[in-house]
N, CA, C and O of each residue as an XYZ file, in Angstrom:
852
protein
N     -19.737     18.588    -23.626
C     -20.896     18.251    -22.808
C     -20.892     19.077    -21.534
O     -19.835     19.358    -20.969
N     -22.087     19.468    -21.082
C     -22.048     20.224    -20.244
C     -23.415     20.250    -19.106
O     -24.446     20.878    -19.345
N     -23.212     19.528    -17.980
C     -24.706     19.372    -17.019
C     -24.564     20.482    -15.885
O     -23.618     20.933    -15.238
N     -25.801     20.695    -15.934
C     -25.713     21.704    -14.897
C     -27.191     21.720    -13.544
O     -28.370     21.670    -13.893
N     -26.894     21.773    -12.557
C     -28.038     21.616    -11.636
C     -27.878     22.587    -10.423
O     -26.866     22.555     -9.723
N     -28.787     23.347    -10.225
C     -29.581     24.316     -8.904
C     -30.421     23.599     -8.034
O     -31.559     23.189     -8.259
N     -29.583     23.467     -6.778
C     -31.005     23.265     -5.911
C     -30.727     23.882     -4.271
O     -29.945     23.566     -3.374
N     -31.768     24.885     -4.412
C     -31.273     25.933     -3.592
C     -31.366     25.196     -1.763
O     -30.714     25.492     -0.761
N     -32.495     24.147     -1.982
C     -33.200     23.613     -1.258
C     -32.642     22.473     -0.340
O     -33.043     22.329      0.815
N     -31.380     21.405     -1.109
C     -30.645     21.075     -0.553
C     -29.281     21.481     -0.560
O     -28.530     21.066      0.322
N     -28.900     22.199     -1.401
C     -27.361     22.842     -1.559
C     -27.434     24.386     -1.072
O     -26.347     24.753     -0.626
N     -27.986     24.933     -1.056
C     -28.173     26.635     -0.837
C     -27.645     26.997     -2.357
O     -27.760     26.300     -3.365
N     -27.033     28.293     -2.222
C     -26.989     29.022     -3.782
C     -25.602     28.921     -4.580
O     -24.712     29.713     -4.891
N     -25.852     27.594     -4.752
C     -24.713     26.766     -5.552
C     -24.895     26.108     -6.417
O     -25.279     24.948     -6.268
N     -24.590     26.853     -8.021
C     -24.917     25.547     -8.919
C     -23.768     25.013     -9.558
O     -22.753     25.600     -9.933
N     -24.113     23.677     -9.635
C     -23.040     22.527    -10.167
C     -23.069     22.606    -11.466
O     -24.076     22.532    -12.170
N     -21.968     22.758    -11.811
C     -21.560     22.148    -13.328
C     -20.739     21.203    -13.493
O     -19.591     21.331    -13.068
N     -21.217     19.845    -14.258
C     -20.252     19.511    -14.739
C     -19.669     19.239    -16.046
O     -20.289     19.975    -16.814
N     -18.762     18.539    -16.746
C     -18.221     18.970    -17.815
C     -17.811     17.663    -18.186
O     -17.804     17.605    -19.416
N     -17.460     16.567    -17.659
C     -16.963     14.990    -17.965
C     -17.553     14.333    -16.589
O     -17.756     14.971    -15.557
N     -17.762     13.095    -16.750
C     -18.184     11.826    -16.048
C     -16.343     11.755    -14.557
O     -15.481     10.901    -14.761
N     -16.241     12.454    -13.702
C     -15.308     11.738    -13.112
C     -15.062     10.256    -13.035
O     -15.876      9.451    -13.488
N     -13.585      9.790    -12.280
C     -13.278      8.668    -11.831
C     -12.315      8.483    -11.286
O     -11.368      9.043    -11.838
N     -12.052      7.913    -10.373
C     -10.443      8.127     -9.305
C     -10.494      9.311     -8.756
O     -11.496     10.026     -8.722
N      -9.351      9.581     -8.276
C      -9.170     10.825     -7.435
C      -9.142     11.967     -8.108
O      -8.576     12.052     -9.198
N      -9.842     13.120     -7.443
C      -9.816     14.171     -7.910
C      -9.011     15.546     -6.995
O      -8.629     15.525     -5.824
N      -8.930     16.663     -7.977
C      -7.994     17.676     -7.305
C      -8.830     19.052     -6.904
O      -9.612     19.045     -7.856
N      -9.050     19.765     -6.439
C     -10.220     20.591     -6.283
C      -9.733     21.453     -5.379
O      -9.396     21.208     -4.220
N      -9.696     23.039     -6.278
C      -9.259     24.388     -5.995
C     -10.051     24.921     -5.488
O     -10.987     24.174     -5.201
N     -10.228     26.295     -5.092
C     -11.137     27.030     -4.953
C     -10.506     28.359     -4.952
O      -9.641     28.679     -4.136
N     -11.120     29.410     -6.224
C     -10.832     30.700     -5.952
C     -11.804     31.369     -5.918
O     -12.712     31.272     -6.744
N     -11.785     32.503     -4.553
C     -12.780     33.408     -4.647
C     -14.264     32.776     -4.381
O     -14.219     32.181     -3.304
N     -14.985     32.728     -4.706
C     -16.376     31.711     -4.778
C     -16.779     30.515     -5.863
O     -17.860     29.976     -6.102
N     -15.664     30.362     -6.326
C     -16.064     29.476     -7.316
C     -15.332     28.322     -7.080
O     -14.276     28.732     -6.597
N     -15.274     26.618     -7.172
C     -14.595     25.670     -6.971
C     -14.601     24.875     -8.540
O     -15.533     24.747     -9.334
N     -12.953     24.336     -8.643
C     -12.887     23.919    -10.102
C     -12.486     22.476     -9.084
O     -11.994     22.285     -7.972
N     -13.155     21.442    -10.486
C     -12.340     20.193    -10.148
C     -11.908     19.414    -11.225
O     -12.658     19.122    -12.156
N     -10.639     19.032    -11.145
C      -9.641     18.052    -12.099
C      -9.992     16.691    -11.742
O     -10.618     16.354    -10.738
N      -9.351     15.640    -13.015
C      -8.983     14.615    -12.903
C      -7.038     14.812    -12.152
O      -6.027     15.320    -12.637
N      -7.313     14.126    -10.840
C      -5.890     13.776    -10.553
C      -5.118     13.112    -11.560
O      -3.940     13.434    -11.403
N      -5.243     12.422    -12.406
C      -4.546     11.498    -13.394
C      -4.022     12.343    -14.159
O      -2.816     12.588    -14.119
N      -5.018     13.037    -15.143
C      -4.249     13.724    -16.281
C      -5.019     14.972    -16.551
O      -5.168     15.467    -17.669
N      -5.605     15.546    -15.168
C      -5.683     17.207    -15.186
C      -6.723     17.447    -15.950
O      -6.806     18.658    -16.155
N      -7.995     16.527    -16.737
C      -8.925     17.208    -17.147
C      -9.650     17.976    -16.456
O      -9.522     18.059    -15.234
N     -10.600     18.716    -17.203
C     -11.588     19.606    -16.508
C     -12.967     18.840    -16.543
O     -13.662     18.360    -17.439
N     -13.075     18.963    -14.847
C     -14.872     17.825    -14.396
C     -15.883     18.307    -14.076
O     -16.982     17.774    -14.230
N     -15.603     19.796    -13.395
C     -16.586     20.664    -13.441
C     -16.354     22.007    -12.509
O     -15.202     22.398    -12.320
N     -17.227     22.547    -12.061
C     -17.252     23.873    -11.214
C     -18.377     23.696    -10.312
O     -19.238     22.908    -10.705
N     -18.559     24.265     -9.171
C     -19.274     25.040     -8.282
C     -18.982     26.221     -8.037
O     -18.012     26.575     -7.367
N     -19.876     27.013     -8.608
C     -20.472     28.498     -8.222
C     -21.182     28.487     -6.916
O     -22.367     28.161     -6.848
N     -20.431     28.862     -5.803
C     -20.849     28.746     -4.624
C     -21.635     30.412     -4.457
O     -21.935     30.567     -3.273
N     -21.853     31.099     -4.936
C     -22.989     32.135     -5.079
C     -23.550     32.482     -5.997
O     -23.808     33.653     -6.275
N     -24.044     30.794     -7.086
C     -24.459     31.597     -8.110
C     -25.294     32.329     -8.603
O     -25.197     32.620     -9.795
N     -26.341     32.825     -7.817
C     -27.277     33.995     -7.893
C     -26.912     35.183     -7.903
O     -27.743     36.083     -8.033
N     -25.473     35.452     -7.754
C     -25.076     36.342     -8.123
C     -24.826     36.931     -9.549
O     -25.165     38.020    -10.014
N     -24.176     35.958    -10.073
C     -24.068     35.989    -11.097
C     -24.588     35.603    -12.379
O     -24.086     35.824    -13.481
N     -26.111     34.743    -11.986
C     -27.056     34.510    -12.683
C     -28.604     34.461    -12.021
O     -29.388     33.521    -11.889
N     -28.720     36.203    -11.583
C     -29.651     36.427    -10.981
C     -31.348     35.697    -11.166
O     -32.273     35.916    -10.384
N     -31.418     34.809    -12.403
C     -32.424     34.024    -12.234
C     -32.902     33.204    -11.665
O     -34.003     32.797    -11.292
N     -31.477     32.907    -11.624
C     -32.125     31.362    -10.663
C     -33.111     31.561     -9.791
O     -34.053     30.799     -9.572
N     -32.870     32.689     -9.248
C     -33.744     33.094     -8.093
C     -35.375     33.202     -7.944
O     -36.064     33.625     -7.016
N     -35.739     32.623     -9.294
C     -37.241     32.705     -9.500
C     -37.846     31.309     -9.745
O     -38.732     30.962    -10.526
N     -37.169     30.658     -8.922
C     -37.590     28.626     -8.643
C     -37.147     28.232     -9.607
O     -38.040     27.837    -10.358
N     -35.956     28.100    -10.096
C     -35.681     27.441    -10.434
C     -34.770     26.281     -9.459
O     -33.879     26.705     -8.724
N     -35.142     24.517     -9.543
C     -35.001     24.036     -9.065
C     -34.442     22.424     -9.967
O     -35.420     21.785    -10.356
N     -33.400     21.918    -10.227
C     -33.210     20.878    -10.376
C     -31.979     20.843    -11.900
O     -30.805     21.210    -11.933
N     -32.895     20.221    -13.070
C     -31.479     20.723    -14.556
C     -31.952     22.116    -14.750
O     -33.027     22.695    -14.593
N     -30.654     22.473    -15.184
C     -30.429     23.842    -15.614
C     -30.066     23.759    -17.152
O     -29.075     23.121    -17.508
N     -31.087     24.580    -18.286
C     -30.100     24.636    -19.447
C     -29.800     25.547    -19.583
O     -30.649     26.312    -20.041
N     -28.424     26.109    -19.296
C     -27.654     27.100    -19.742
C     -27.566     27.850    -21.039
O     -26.714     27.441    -21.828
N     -28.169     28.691    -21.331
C     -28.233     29.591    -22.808
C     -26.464     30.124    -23.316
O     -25.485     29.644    -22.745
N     -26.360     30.984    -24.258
C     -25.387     30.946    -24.575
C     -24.755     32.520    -23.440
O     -23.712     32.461    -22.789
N     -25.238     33.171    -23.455
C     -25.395     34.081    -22.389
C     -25.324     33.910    -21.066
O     -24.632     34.574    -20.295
N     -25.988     33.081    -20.818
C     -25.509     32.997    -18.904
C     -23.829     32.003    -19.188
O     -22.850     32.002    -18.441
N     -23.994     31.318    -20.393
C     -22.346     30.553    -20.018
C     -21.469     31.200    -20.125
O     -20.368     30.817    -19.729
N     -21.691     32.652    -20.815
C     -21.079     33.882    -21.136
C     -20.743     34.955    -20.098
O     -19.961     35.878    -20.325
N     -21.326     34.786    -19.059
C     -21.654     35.172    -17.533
C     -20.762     34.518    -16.598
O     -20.069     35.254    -15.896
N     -20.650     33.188    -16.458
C     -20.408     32.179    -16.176
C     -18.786     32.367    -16.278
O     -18.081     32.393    -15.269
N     -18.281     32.492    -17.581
C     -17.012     32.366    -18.064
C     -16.479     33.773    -17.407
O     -15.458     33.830    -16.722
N     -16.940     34.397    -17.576
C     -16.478     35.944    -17.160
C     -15.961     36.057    -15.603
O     -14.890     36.457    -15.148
N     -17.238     35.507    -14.915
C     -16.747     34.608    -13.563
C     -15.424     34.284    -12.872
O     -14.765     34.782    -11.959
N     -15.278     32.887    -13.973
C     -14.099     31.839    -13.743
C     -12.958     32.883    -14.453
O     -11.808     32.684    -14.062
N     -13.163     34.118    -15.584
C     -11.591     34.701    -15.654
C     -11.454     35.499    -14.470
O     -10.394     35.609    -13.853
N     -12.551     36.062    -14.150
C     -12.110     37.031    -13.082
C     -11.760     36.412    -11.425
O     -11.600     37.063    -10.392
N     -11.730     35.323    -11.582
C     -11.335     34.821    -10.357
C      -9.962     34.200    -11.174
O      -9.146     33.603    -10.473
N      -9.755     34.297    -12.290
C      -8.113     33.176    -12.390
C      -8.244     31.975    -12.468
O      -7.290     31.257    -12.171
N      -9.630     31.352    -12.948
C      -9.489     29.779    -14.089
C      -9.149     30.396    -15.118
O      -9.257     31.617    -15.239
N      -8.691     29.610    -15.996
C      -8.637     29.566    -17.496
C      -9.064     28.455    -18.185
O      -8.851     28.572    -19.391
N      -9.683     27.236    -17.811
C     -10.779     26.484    -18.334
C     -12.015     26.979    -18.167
O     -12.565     27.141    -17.078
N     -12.635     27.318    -19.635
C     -14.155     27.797    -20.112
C     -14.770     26.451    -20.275
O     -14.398     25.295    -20.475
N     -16.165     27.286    -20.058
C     -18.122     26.611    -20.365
C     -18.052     26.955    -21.395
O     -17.702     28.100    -21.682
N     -18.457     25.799    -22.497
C     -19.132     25.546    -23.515
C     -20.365     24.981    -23.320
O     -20.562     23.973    -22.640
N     -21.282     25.675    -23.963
C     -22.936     25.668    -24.221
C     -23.370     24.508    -24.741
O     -23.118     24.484    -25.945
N     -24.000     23.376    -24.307
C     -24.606     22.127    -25.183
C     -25.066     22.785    -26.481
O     -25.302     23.989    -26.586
N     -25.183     21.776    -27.575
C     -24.989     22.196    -28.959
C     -26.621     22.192    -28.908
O     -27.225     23.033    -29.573
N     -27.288     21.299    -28.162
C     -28.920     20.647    -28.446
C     -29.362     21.232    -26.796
O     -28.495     21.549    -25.981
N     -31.019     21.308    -26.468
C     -31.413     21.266    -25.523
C     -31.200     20.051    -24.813
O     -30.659     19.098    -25.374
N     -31.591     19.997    -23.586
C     -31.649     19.292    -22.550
C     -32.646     18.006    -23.254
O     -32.363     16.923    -23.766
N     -33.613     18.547    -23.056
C     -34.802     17.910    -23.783
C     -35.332     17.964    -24.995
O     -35.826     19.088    -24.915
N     -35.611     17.576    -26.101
C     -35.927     17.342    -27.439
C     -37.052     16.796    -27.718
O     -37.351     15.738    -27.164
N     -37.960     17.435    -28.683
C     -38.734     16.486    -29.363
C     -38.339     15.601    -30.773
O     -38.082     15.905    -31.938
N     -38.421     14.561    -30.133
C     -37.795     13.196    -31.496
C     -39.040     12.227    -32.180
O     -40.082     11.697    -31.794
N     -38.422     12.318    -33.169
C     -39.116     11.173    -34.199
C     -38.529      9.537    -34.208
O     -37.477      9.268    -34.788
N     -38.897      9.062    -33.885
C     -38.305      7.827    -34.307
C     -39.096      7.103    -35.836
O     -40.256      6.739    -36.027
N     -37.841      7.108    -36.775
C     -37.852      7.283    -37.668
C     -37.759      5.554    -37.947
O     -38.496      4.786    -38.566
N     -36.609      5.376    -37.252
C     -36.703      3.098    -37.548
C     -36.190      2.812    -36.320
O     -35.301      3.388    -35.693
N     -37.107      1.483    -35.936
C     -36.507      0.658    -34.820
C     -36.526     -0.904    -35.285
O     -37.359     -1.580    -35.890
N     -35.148     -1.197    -34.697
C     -34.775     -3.105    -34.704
C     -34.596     -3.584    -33.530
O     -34.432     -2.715    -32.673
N     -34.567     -4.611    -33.184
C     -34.182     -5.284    -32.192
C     -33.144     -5.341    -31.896
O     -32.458     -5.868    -32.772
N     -32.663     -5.076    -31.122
C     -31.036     -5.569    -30.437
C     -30.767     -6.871    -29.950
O     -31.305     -7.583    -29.102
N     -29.833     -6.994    -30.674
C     -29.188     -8.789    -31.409
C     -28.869     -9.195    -29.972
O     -28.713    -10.389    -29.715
N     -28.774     -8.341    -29.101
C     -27.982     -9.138    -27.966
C     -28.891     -8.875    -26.664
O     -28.468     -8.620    -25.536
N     -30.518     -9.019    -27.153
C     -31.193     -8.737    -25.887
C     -32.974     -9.223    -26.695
O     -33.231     -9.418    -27.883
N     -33.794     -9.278    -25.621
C     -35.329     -9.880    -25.961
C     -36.073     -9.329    -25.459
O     -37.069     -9.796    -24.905
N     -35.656     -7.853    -25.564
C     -36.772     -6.564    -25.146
C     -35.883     -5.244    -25.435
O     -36.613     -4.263    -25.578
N     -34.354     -4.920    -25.574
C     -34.064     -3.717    -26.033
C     -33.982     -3.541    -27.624
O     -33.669     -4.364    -28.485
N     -34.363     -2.206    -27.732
C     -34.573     -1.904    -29.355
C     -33.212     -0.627    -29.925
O     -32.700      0.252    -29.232
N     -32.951     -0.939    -31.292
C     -32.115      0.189    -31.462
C     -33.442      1.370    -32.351
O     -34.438      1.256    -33.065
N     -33.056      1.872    -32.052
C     -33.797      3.332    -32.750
C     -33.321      4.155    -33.501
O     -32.431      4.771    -32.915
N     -33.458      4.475    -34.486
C     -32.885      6.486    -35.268
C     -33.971      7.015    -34.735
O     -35.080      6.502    -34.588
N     -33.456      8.451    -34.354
C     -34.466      9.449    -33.748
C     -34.055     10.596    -34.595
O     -32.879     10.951    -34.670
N     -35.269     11.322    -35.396
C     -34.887     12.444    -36.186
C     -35.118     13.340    -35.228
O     -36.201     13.465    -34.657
N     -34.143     13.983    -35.013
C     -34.501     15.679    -33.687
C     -34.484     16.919    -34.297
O     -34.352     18.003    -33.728
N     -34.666     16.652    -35.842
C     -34.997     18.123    -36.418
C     -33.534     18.076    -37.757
O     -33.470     17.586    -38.884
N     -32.537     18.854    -36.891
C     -31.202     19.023    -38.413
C     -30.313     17.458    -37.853
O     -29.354     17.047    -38.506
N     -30.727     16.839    -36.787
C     -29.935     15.551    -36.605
C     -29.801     14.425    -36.035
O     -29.668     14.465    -34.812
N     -29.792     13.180    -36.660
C     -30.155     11.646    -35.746
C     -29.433     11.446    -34.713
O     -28.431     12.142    -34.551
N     -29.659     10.804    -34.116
C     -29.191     10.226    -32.909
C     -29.894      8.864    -32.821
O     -31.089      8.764    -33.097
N     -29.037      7.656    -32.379
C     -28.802      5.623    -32.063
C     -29.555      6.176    -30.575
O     -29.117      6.807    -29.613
N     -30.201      5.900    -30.738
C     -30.701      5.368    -29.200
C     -31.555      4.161    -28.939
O     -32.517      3.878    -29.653
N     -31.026      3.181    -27.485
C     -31.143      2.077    -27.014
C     -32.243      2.230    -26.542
O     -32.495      3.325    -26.039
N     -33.326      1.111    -26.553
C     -34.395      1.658    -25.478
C     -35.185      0.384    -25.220
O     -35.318     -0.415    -26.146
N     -35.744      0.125    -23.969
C     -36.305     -1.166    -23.581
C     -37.709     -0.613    -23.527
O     -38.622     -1.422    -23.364
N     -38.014      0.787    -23.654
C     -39.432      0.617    -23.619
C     -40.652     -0.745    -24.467
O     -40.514     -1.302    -25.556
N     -41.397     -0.850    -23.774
C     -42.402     -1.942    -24.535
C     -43.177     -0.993    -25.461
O     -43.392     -1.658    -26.474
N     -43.586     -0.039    -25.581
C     -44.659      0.595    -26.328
C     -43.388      1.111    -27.537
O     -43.691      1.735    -28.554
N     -42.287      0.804    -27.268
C     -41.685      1.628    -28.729
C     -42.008      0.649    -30.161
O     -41.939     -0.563    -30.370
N     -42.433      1.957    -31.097
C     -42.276      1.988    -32.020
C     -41.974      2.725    -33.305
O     -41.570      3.848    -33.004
N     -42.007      2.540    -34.709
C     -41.615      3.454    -35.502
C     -42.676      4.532    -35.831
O     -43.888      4.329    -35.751
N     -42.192      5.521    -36.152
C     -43.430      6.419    -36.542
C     -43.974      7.716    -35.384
O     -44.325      8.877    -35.598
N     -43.872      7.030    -34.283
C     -43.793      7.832    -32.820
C     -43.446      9.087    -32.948
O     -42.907      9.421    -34.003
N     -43.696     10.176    -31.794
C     -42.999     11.496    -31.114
C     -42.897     11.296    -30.187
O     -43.830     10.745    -29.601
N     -41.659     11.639    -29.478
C     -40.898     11.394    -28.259
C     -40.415     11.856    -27.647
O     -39.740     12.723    -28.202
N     -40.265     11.820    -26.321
C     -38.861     12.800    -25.543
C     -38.082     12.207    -25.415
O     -38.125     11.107    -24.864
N     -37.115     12.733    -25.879
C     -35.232     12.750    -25.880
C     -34.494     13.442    -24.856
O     -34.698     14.629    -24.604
N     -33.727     12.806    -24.318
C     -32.745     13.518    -23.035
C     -31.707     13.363    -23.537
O     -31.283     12.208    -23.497
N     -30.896     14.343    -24.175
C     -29.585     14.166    -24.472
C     -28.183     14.108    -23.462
O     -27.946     14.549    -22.338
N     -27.646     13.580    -24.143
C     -26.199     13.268    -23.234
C     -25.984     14.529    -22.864
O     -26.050     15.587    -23.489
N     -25.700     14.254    -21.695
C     -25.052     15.904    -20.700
C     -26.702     16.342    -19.732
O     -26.877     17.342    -19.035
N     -27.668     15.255    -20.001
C     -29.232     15.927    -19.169
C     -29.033     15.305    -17.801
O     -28.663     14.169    -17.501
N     -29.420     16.487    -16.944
C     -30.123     15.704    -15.296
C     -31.311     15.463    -15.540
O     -32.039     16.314    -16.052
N     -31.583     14.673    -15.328
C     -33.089     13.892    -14.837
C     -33.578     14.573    -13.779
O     -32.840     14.909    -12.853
N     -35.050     14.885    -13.811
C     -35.842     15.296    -12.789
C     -35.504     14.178    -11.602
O     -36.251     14.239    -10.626
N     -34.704     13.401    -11.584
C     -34.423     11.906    -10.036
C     -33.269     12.570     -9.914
O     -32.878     12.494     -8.750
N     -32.394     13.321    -10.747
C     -31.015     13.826    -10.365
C     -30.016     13.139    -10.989
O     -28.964     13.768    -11.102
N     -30.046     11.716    -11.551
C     -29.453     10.842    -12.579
C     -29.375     12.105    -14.002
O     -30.054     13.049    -14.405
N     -27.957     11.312    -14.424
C     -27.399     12.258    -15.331
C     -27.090     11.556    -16.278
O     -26.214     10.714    -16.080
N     -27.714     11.667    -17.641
C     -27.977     11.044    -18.862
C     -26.007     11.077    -19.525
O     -25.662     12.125    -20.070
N     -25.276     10.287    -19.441
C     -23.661     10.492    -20.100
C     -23.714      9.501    -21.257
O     -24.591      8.638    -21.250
N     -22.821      9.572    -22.259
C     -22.393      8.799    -23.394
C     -21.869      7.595    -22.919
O     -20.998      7.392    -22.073
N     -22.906      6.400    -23.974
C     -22.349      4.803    -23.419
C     -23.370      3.802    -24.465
O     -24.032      4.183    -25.431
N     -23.255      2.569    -23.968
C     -23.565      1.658    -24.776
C     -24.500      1.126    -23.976
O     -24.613      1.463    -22.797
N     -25.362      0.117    -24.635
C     -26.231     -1.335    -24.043
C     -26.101     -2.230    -24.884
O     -26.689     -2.326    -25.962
N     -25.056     -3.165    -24.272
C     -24.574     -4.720    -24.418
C     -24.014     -4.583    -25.996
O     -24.388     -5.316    -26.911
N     -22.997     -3.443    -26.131
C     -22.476     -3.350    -27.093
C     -22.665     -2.131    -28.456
O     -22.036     -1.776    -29.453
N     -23.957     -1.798    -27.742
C     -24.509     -0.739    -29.439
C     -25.063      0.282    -28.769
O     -26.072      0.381    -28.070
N     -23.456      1.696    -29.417
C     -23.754      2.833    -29.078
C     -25.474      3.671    -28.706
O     -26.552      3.433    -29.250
N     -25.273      4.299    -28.012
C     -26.842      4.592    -27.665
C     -26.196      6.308    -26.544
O     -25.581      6.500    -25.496
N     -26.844      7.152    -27.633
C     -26.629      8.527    -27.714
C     -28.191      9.460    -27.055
O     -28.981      9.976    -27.846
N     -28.374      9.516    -25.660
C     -29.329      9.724    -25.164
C     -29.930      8.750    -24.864
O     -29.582      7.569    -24.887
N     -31.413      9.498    -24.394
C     -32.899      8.815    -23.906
C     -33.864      8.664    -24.299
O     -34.249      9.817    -24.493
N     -34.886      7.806    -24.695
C     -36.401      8.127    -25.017
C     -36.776      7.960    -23.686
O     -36.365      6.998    -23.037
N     -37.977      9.330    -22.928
C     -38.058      9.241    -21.503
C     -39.981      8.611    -21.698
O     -40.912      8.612    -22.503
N     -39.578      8.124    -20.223
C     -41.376      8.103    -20.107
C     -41.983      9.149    -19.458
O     -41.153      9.968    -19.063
N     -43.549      9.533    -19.104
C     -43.919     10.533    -18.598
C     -43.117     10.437    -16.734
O     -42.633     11.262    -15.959
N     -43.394      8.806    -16.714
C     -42.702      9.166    -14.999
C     -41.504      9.398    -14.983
O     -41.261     10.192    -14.074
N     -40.400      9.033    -15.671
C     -39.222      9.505    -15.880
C     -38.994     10.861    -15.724
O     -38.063     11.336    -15.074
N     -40.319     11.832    -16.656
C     -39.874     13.128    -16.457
C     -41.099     13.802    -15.697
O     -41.750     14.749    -16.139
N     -41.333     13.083    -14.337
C     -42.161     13.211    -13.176
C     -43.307     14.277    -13.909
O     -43.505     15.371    -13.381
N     -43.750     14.039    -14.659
C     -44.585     15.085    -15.649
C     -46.278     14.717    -14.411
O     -46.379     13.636    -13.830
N     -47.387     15.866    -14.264
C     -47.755     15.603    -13.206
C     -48.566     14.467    -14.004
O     -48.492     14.290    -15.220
N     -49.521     13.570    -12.914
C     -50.434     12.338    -13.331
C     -49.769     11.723    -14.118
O     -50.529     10.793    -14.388
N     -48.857     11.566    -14.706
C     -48.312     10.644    -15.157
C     -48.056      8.883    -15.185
O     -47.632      8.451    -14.113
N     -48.226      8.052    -16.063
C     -48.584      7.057    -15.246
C     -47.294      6.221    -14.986
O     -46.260      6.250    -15.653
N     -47.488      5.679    -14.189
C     -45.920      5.083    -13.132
C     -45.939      3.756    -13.505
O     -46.439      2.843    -12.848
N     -45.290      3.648    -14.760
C     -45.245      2.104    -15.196
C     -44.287      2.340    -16.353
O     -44.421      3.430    -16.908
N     -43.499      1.661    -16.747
C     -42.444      1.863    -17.971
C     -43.219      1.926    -19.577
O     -44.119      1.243    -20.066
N     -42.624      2.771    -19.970
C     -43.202      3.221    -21.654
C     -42.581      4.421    -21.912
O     -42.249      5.098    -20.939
N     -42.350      4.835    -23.056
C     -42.323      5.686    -23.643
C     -43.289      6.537    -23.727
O     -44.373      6.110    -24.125
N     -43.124      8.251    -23.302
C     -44.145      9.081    -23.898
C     -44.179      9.458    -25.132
O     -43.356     10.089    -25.795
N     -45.721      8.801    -25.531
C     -45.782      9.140    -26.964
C     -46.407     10.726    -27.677
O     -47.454     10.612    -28.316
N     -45.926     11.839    -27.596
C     -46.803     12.763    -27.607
C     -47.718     12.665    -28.827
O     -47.648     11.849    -29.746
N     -48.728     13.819    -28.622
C     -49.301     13.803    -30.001
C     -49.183     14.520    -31.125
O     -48.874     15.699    -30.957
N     -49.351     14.120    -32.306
C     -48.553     14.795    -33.359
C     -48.492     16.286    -33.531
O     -47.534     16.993    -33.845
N     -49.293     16.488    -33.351
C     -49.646     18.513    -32.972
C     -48.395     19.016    -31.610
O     -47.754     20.067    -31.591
N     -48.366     18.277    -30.935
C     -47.427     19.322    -29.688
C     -46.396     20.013    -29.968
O     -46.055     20.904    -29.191
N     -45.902     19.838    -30.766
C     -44.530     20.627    -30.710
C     -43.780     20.102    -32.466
O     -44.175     19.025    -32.912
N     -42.892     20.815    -33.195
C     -41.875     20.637    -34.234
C     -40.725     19.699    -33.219
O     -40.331     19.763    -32.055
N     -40.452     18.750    -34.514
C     -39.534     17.843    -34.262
C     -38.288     18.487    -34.201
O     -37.887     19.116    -35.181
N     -37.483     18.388    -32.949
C     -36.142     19.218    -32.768
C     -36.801     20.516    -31.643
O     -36.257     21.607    -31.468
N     -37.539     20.248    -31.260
C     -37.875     21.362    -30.495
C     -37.689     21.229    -28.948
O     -37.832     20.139    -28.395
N     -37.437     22.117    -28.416
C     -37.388     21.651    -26.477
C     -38.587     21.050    -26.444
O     -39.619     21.223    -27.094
N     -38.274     20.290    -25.553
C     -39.979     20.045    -24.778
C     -40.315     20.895    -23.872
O     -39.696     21.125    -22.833
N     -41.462     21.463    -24.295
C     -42.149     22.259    -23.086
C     -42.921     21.734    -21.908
O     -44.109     21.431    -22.016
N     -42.160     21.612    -20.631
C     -42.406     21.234    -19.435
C     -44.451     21.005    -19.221
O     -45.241     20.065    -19.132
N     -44.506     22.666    -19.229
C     -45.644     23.187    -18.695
C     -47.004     22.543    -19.464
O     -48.077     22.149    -19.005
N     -46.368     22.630    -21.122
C     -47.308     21.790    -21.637
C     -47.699     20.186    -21.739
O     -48.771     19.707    -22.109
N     -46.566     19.538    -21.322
C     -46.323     18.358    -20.707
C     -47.274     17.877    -19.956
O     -48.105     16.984    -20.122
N     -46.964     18.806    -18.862
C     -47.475     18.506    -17.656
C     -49.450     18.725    -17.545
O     -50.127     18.695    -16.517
N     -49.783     18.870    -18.544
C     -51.174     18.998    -19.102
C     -52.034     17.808    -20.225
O     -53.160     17.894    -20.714
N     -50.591     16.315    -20.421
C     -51.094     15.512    -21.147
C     -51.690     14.122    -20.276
O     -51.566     12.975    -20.705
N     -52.195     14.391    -19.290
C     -52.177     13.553    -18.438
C     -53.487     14.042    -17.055
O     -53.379     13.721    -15.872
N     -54.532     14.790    -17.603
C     -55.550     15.448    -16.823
C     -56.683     14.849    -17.057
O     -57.712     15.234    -16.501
């Protein structure tokens, strides 16, 4: 898993990666321009700051502002980085986008609640359990999916976990969730329409932001 966020606006030209959910104390190096951080306990790897990363991933520099999905190439950039400064813990590339278009294929009720639902979501070559209290869910739907390892346009970071017992692997988002513009500010699921996009596909922001005019 792998999250990553730019924001030039309150951080200057530093983007965060991280790589696991910290907890307890942590240990935190710094070589050269780049900062690694451990679990104090048992030395995992939690993430990095690229404290100039426009250097080394001269895009950013064209607004980009908030999640970052890293291609296989800039993590390739990235890594080259951390050897030439003397890490030897590598970036691995999320397997899925940030964002997904999903099918929900079946939903039940969750035995241990009187408004959350379990879901299968087909995202193209693979399902994913996801929990969801939306009121408008149902079967048959197209959806946005935030997979484990996504920042949220709020800066909340989508990690692997449960609700009240039953695994739940991502998000179904609503339009305000993913501050999409006019969007309406009340809880639901966005349901797109069947034409927008192949199931398993990124969601396209721009076109998003045009279902709601």
């Amino acid at each position: 898993m792998l999250v990553a966020g730019y924001n030039p606006a309150e951080l200057g030209d530093i983007l965060v990666v991280m790589t696991a959910k910290g907890s307890g104390d942590h240990v935190v190096s710094q070589k050269d321009q780049i900062v690694q951080i451990k679990g104090a306990k048992d030395g995992s790897l939690l993430g990095y700051n690229f404290l100039t990363a426009s250097e080394i991933l001269p895009e950013l520099k064209t607004g980009v502002n908030g999640n970052v999905d890293l291609n296989n190439d800039q993590i390739a950039k990235l890594n080259r980085a951390l050897m030439k400064a003397g890490f030897r813990d590598e970036l691995s590339a999320n397997q899925y986008p940030n964002f997904q278009i999903g099918f929900v294929e079946k939903m039940v009720d969750h035995p241990k609640s009187d408004h959350l639902h379990i879901t299968t979501v087909d995202l193209g070559d693979h399902k994913q359990q996801i929990v969801s209290g939306s009121p408008n869910m149902a079967e048959g739907i197209k959806v946005v999916v935030a997979n484990v390892g996504t920042m949220m346009p709020s800066g909340s970071i989508i990690w692997p976990g449960a609700l009240l017992g039953v695994e739940s692997d991502g998000m179904i988002c609503s339009g305000r969730e993913l501050k999409l513009k006019n969007a309406p500010q009340k809880p639901g699921a966005l349901i797109l329409p069947a034409d927008f996009g192949e199931v398993g596909a990124a969601f396209d922001f721009t076109k998003g932001n045009q279902l709601f005019k």
